[in-house]
C-alpha positions as CSV (number, residue, x, y, z in Angstrom):
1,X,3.7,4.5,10.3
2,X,2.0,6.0,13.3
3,X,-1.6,6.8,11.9
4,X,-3.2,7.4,8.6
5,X,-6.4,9.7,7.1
6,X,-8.3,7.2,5.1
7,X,-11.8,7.9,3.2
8,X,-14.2,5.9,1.6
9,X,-13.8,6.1,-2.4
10,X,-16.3,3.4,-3.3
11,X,-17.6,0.7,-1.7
12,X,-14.7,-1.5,-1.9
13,X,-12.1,0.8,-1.5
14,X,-10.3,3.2,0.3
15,X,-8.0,6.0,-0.2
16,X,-5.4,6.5,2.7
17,X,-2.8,9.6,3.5
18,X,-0.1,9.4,5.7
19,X,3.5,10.9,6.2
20,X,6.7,8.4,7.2
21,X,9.5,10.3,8.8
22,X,12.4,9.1,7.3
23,X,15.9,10.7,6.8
24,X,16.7,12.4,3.6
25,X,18.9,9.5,2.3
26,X,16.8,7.1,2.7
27,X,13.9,9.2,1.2
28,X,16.7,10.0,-1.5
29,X,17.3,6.1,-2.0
30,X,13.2,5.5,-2.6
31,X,11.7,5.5,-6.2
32,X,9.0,8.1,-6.4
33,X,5.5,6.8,-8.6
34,X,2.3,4.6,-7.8
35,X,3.5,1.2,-6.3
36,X,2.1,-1.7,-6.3
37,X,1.1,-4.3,-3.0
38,X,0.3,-7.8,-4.3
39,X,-0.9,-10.7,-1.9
40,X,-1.6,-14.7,-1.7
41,X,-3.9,-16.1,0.4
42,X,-5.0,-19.2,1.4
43,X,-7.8,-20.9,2.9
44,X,-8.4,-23.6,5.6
45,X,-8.8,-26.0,3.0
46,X,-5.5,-25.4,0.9
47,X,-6.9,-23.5,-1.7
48,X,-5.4,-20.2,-2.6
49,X,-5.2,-17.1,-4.6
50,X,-3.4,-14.3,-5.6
51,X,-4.0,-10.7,-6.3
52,X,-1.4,-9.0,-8.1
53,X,-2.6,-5.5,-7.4
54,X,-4.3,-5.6,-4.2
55,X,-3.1,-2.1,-3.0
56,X,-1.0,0.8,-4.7
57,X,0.4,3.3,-2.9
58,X,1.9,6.7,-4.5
59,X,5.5,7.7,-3.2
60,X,6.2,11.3,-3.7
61,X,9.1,13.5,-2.0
């Protein structure tokens, strides 16, 4: 992804735009719908946690 257009929603979140060039297989291949990042972290001192939903992201063709 070269760039995105992101504005504020709230003030913990964001809502970004952006276009992948991909070939039409591949964008053939993808799912279209909301989707879903999760992530784990972990701190200096071993303790961790996980988000399930820490980003979505909407595919459409």
């Amino acid at each position: 992804m070269e760039s995105a257009e992101c504005r504020s929603t709230s003030g913990e979140t964001a809502r970004c735009t952006c276009t992948l060039k991909i070939t039409e297989r591949d964008a053939a291949g993808m799912d279209q719908g909301t989707w879903y990042v999760s992530a784990r972290a972990e701190a200096e001192d071993g303790d961790t946690v996980y988000v399930p939903r820490a980003a979505t992201f909407d595919v459409t063709h």
